[in-house]
MIDOSE-1310 file (N, C-alpha, C; in nm, 2 decimals, decimal comma, always signed):
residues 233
xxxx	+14,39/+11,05/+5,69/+14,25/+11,05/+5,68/+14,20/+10,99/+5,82; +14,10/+11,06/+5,90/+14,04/+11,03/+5,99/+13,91/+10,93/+5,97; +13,88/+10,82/+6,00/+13,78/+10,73/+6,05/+13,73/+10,75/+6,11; +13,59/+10,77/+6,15/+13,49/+10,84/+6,19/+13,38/+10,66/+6,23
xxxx	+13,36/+10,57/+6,33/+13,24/+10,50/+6,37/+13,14/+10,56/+6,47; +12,96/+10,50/+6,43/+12,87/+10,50/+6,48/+12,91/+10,48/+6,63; +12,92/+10,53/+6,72/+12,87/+10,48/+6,89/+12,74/+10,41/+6,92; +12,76/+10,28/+7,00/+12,69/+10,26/+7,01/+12,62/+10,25/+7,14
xxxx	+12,48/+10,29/+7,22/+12,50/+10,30/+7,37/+12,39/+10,21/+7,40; +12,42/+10,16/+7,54/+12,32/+10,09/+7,59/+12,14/+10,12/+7,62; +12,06/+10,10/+7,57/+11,91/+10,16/+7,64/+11,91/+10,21/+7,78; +11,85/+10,29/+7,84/+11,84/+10,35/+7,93/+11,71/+10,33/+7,97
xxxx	+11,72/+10,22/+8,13/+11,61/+10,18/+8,19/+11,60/+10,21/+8,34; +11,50/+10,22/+8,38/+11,44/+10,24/+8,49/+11,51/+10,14/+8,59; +11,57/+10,16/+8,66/+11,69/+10,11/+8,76/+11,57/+10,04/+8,86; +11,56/+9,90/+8,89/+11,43/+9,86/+8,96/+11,54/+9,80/+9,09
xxxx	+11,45/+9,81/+9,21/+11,60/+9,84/+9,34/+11,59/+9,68/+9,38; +11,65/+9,64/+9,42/+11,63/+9,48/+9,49/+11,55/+9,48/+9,63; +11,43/+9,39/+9,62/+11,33/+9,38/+9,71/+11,38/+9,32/+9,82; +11,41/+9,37/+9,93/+11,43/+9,30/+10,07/+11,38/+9,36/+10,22
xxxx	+11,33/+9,49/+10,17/+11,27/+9,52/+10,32/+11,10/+9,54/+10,25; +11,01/+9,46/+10,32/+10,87/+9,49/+10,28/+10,78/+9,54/+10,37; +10,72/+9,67/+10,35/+10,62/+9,65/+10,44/+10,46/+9,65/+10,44; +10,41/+9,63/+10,52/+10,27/+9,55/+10,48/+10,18/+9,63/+10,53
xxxx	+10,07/+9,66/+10,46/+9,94/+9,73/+10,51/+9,85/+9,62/+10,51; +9,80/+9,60/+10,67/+9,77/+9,45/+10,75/+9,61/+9,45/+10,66; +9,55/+9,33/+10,62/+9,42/+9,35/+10,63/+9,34/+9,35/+10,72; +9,23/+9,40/+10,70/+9,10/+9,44/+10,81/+9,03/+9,29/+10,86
xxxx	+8,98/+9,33/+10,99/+8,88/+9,17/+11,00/+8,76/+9,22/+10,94; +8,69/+9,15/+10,92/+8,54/+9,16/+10,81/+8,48/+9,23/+10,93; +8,38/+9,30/+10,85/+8,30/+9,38/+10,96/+8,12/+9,29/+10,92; +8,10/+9,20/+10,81/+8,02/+9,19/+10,78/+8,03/+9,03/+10,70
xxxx	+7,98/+8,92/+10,77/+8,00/+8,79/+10,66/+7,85/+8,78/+10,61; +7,90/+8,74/+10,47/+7,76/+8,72/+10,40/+7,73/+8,56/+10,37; +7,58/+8,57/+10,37/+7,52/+8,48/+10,36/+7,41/+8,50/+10,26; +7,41/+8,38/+10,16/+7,36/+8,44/+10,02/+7,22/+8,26/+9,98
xxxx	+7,15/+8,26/+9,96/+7,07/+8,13/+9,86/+7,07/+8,20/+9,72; +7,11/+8,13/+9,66/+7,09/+8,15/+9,52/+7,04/+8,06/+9,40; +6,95/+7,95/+9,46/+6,87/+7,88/+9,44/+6,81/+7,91/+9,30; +6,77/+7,89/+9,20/+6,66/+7,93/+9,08/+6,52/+7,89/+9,12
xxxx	+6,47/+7,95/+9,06/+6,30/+7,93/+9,09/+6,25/+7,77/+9,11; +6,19/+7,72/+9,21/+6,13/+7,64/+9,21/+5,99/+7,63/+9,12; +5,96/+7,51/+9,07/+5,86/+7,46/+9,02/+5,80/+7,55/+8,92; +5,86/+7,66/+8,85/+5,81/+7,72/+8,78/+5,75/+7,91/+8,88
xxxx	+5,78/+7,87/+8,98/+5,74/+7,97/+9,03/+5,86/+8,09/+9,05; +5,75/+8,20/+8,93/+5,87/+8,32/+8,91/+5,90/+8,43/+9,04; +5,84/+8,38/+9,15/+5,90/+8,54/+9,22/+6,01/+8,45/+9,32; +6,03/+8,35/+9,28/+6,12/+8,22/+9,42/+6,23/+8,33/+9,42
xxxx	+6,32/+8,37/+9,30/+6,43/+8,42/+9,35/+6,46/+8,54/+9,43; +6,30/+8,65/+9,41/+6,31/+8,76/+9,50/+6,27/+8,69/+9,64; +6,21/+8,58/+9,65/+6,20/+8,52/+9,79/+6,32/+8,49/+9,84; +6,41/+8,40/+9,80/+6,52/+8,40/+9,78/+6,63/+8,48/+9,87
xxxx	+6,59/+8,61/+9,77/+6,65/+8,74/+9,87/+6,68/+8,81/+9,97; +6,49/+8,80/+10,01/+6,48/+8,88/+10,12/+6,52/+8,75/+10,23; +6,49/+8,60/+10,20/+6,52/+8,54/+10,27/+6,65/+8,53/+10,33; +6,74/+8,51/+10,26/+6,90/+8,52/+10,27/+6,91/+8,70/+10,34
xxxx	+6,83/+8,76/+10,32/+6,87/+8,89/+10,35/+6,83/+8,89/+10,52; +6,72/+8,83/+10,60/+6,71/+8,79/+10,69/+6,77/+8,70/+10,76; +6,81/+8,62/+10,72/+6,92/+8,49/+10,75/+7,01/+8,54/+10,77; +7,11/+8,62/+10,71/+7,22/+8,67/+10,69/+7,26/+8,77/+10,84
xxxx	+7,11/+8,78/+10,91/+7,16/+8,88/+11,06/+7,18/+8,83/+11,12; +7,10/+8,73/+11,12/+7,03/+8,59/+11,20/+7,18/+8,51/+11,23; +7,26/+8,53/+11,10/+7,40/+8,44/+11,09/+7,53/+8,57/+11,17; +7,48/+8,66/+11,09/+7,61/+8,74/+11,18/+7,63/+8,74/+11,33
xxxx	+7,47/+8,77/+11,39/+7,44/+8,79/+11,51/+7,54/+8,67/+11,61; +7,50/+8,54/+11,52/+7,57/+8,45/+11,59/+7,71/+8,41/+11,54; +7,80/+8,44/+11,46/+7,90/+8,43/+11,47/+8,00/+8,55/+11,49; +7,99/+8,69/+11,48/+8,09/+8,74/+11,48/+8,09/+8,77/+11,64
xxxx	+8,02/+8,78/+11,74/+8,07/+8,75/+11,91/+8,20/+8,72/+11,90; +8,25/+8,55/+11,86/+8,32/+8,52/+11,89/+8,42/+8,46/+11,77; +8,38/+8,59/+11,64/+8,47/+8,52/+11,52/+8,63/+8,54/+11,56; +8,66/+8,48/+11,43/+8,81/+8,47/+11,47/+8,85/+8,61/+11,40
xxxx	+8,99/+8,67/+11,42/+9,02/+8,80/+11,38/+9,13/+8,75/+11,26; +9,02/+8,75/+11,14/+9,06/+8,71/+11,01/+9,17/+8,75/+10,94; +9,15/+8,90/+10,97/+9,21/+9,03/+10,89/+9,39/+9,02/+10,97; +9,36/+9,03/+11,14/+9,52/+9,03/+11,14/+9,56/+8,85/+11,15
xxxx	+9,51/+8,74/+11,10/+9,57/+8,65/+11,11/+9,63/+8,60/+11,00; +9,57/+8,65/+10,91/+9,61/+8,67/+10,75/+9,70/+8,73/+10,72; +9,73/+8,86/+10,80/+9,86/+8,93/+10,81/+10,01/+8,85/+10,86; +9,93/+8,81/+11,01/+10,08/+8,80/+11,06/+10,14/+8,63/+10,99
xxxx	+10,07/+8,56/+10,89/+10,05/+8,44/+10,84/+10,19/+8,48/+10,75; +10,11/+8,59/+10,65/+10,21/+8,60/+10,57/+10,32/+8,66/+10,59; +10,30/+8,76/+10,67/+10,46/+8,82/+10,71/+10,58/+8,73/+10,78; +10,49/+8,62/+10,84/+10,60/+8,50/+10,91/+10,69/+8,42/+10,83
xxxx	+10,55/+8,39/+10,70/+10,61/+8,36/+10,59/+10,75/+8,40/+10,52; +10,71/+8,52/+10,51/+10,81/+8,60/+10,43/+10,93/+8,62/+10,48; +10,86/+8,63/+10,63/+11,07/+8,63/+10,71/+11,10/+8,52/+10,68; +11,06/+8,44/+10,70/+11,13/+8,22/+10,68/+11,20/+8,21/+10,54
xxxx	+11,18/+8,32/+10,43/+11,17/+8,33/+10,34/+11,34/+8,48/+10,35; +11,38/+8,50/+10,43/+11,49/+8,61/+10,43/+11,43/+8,81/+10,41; +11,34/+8,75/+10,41/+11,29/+8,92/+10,40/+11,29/+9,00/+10,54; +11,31/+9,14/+10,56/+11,27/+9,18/+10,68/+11,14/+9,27/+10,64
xxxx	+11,01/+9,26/+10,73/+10,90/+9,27/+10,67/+10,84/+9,35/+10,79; +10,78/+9,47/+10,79/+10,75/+9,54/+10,89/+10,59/+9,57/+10,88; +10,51/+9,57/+10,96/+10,35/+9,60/+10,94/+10,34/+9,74/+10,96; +10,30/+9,79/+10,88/+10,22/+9,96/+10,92/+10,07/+10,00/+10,99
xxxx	+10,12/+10,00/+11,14/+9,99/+10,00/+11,23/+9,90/+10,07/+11,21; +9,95/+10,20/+11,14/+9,89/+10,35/+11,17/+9,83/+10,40/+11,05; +9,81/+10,31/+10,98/+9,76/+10,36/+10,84/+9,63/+10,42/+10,84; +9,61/+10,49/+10,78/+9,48/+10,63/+10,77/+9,38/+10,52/+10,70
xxxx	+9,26/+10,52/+10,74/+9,15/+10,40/+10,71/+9,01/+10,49/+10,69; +8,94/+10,49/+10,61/+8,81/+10,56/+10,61/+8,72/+10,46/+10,68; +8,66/+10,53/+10,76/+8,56/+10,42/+10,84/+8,45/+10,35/+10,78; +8,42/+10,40/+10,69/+8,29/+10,34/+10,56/+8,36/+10,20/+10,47
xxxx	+8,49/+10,22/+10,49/+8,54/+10,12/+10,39/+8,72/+10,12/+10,39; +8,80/+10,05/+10,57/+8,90/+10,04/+10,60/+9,02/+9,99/+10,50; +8,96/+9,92/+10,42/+9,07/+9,90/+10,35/+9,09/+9,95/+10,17; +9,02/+10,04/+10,20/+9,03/+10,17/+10,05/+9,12/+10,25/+10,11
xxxx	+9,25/+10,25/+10,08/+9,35/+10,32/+10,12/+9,45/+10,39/+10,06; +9,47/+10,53/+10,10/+9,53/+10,57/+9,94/+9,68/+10,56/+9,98; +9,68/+10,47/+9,90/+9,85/+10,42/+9,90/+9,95/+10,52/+9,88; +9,93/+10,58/+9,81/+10,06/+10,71/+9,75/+10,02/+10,81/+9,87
xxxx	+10,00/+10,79/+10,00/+10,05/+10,85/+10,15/+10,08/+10,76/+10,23; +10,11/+10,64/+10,22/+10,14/+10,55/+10,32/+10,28/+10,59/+10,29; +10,44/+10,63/+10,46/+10,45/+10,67/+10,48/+10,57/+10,53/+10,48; +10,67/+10,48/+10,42/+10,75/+10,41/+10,44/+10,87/+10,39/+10,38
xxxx	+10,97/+10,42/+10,41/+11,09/+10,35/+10,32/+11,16/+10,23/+10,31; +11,05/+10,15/+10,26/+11,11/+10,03/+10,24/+11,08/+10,01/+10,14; +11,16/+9,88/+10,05/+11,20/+9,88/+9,92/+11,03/+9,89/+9,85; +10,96/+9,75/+9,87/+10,82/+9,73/+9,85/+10,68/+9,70/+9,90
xxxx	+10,61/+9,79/+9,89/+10,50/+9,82/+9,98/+10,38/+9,67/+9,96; +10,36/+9,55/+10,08/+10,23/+9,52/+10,03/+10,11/+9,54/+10,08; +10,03/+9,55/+10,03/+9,85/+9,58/+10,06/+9,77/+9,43/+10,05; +9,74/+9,36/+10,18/+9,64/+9,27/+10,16/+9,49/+9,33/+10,26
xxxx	+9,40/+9,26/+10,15/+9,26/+9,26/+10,15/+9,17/+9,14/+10,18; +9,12/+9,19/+10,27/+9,00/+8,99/+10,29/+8,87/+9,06/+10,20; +8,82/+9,05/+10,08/+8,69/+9,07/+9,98/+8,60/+9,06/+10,04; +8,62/+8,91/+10,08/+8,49/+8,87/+10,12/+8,48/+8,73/+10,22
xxxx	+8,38/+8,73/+10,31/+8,38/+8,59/+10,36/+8,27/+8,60/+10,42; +8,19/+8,44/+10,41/+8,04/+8,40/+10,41/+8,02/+8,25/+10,38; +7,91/+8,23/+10,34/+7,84/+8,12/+10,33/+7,73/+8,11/+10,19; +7,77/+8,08/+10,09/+7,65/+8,10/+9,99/+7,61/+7,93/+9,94
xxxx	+7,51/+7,93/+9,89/+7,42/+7,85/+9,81/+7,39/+7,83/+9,70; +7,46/+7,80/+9,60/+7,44/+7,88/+9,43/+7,32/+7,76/+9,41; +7,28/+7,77/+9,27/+7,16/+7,68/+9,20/+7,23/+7,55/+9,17; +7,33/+7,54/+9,17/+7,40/+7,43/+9,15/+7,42/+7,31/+9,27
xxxx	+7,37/+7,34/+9,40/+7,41/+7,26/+9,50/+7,31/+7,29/+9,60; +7,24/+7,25/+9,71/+7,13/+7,30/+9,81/+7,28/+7,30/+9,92; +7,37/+7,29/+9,89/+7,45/+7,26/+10,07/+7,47/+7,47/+10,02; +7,51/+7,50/+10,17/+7,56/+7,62/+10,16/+7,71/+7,59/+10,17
xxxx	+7,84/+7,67/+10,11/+7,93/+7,63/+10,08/+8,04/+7,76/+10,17; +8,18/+7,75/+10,26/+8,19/+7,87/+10,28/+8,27/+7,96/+10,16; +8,30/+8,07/+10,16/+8,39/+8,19/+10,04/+8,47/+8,26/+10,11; +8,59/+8,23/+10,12/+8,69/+8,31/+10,20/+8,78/+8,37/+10,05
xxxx	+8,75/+8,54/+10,05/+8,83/+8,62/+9,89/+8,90/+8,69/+9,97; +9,06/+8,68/+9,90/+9,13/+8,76/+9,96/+9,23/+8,82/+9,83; +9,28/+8,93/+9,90/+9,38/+9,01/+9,77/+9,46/+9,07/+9,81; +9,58/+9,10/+9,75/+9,73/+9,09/+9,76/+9,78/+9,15/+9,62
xxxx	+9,86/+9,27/+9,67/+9,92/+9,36/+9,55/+10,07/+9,40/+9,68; +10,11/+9,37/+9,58/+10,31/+9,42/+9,59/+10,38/+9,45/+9,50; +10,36/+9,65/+9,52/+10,45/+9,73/+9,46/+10,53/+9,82/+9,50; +10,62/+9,84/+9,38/+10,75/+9,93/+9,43/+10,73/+10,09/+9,36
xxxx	+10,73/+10,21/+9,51/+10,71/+10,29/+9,41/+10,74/+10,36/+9,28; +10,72/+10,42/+9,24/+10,79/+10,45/+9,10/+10,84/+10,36/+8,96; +10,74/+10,23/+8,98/+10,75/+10,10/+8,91/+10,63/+10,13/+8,84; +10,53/+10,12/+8,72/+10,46/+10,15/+8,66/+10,39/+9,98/+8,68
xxxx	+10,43/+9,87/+8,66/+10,38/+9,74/+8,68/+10,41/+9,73/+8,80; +10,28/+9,62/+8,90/+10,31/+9,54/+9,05/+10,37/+9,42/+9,01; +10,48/+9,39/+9,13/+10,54/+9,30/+9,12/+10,44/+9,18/+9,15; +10,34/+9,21/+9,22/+10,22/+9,10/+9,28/+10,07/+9,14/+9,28
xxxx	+9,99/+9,09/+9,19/+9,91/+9,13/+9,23/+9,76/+9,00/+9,17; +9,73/+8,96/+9,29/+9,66/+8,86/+9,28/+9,47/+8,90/+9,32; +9,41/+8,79/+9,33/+9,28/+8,76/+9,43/+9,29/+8,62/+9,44; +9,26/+8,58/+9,55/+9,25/+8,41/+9,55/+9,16/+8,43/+9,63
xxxx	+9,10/+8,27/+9,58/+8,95/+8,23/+9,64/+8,95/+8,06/+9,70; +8,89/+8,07/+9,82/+8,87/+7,98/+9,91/+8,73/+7,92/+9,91; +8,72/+7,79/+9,88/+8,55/+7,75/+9,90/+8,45/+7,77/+9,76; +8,35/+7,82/+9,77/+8,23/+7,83/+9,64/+8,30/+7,87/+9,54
xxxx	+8,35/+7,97/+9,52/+8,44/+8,06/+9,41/+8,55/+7,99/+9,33; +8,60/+7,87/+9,40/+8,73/+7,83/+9,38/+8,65/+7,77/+9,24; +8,76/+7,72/+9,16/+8,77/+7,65/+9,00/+8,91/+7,58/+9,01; +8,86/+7,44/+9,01/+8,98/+7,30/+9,01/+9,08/+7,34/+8,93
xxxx	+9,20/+7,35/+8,97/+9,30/+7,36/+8,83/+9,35/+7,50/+8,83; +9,27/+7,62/+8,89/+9,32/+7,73/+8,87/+9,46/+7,79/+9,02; +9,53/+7,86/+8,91/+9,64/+7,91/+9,03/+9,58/+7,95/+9,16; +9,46/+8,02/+9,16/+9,44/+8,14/+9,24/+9,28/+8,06/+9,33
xxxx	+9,30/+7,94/+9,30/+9,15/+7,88/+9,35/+9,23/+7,75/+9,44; +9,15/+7,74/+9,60/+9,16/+7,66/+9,65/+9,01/+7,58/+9,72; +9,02/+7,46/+9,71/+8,89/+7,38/+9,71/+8,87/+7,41/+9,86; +8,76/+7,39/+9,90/+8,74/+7,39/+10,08/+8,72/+7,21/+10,10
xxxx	+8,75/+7,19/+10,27/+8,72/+7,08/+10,30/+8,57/+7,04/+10,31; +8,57/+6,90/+10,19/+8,43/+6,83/+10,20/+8,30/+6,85/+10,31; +8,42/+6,88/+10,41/+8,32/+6,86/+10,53/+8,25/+7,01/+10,57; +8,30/+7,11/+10,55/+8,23/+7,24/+10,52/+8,14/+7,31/+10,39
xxxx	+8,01/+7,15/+10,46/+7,90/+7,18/+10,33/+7,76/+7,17/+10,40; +7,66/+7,26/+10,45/+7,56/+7,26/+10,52/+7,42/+7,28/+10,48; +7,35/+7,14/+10,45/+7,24/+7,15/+10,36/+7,08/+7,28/+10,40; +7,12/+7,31/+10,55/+7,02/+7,40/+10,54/+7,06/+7,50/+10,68
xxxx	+7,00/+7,62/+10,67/+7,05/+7,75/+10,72/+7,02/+7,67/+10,89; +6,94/+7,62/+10,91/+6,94/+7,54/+11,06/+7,08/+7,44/+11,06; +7,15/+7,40/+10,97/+7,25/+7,32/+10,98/+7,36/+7,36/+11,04; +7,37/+7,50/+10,99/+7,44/+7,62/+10,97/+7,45/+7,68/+11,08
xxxx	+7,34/+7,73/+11,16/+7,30/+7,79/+11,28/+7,37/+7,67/+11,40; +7,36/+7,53/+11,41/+7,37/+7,43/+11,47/+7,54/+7,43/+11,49; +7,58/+7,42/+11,36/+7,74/+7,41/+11,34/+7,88/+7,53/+11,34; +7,80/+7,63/+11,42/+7,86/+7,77/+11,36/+7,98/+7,76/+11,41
xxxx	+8,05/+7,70/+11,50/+8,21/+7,71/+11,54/+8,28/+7,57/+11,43; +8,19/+7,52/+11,34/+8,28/+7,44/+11,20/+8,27/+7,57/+11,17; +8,17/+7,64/+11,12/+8,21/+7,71/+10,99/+8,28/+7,86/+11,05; +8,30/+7,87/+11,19/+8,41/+7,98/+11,22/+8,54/+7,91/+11,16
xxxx	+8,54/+7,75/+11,18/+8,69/+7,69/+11,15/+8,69/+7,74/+10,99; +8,57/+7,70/+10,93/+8,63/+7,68/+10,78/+8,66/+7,82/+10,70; +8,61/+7,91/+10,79/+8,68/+8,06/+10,77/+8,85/+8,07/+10,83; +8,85/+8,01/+10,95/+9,02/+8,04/+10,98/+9,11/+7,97/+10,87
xxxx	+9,04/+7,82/+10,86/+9,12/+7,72/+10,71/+9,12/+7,79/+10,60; +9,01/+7,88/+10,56/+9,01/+7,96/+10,43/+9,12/+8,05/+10,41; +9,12/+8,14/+10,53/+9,24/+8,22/+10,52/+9,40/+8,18/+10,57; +9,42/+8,04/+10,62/+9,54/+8,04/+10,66/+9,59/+7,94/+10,52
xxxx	+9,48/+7,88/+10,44/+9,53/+7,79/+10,33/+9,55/+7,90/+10,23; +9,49/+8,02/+10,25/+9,54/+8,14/+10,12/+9,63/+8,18/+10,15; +9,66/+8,23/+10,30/+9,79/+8,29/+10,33/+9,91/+8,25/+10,28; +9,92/+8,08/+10,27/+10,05/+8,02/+10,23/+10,04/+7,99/+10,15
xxxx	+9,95/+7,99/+10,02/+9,94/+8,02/+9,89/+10,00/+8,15/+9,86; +9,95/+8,23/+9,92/+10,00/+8,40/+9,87/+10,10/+8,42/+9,85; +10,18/+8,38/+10,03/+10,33/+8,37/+10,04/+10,43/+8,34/+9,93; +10,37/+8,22/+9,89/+10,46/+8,10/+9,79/+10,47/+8,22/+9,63
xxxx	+10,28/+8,27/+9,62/+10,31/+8,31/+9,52/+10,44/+8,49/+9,50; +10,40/+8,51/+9,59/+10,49/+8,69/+9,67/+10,61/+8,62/+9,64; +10,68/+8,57/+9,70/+10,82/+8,52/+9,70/+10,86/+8,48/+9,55; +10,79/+8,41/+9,46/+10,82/+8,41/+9,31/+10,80/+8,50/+9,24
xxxx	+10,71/+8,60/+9,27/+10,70/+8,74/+9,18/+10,84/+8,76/+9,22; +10,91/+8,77/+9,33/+10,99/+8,88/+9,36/+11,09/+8,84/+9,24; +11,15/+8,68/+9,29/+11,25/+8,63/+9,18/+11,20/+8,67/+9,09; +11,12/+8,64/+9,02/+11,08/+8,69/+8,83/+11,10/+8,85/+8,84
xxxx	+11,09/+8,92/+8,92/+11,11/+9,10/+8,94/+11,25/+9,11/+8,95; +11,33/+9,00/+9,02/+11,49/+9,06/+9,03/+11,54/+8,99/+8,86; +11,49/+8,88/+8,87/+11,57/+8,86/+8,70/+11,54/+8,93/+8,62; +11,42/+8,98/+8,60/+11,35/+9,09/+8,51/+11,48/+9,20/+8,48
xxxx	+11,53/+9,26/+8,62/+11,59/+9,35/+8,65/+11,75/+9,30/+8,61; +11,77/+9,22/+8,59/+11,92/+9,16/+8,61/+11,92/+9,19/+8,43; +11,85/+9,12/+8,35/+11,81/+9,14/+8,21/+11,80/+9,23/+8,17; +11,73/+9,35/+8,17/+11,76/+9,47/+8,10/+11,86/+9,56/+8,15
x	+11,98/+9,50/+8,22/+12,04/+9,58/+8,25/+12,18/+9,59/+8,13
């Protein structure tokens, strides 16, 4: 009599490759810092916040005019921040100069043509960077947003994909929020105008304190993406 058992086979998963060559689609320098009051109505008077507006909307040229002359170049210092990172870290990490950029909006880029074989592609973004005012405080405060996605293609989940926030935005306690220094708080738009190479600094501090935030956080996705992979195998 022949004996006949069930076989039994292993699941069959998507083979995810080991991350070691990365390359980076650099982000842009800002073409535009904003400057925002967001003040609530004074004294009962309802049109303060469209004053408000157009105010900050005036202010806001008044602010560019004088800082981007001689702003700092946000977009590639943010780049080469983290890529330096990442080599100290064993990766070999290559920037893609040449990437196809729509002039209306540089860093909307269609990923699935960027042109690389390396294991995982990253994309960082500067959102945003400025000076706002919420109703909560009269100082104006600075906002350095930045964002960071690292994926492999043919991976349906990113191994990384974040936004962190520098300054007004930030929230104590959270992963992705970093406080700004005390001293980058300017009670009125003349304060502001007076101090503009602080608040070029507290833009370079915004982005070089996220850069090595990002870094720290990139390098632990990757580990949790190779054990991931070590696990279902």
């Amino acid at each position: 009599m022949l004996s006949t058992a069930c076989a039994t086979h292993p699941k069959t998963v998507a083979t995810k490759p080991v991350i070691k060559r990365i390359a980076v689609i650099p982000a842009s320098d800002p073409r535009w810092y904003t400057f925002e009051n967001a003040a609530p109505p004074v004294g009962g008077y309802p049109f303060q916040f469209w004053v408000n507006k157009f105010d900050s909307k005036s202010k806001a040229k008044l602010f560019n005019d004088k800082v981007s002359p001689q702003s700092a170049a946000l977009g590639t210092n943010l780049t080469e921040q983290v890529v330096t990172s990442l080599r100290d870290h064993g990766f070999k990490v290559e920037i893609l100069e040449g990437v196809t950029r729509p002039p209306d909006d540089p860093d909307n880029i269609d990923e699935d043509k960027v042109s690389t074989d390396a294991d995982a592609i990253l994309h960082l973004r500067i959102s945003e960077v400025g000076l706002y005012s919420s109703g909560y405080s009269r100082n104006y405060i600075p906002r350095v947003n930045v964002s960071g996605k690292l994926f492999v293609r043919g991976q349906e989940d990113n191994v990384y994909d974040e936004d962190l926030c520098y300054g007004v935005d930030a929230k104590k306690g959270k992963v992705w929020a970093i406080q700004p220094d005390a001293k980058y708080a300017y009670p009125s738009f003349d304060a502001v105008m007076a101090r503009i190479e602080e608040v070029r600094s507290s833009f370079a501090d915004g982005t070089r304190e996220i850069s090595t935030l990002m870094s720290g956080q990139i390098v632990d996705s990757i580990k949790d993406y190779h054990t991931g992979a070590l696990t279902n195998r």
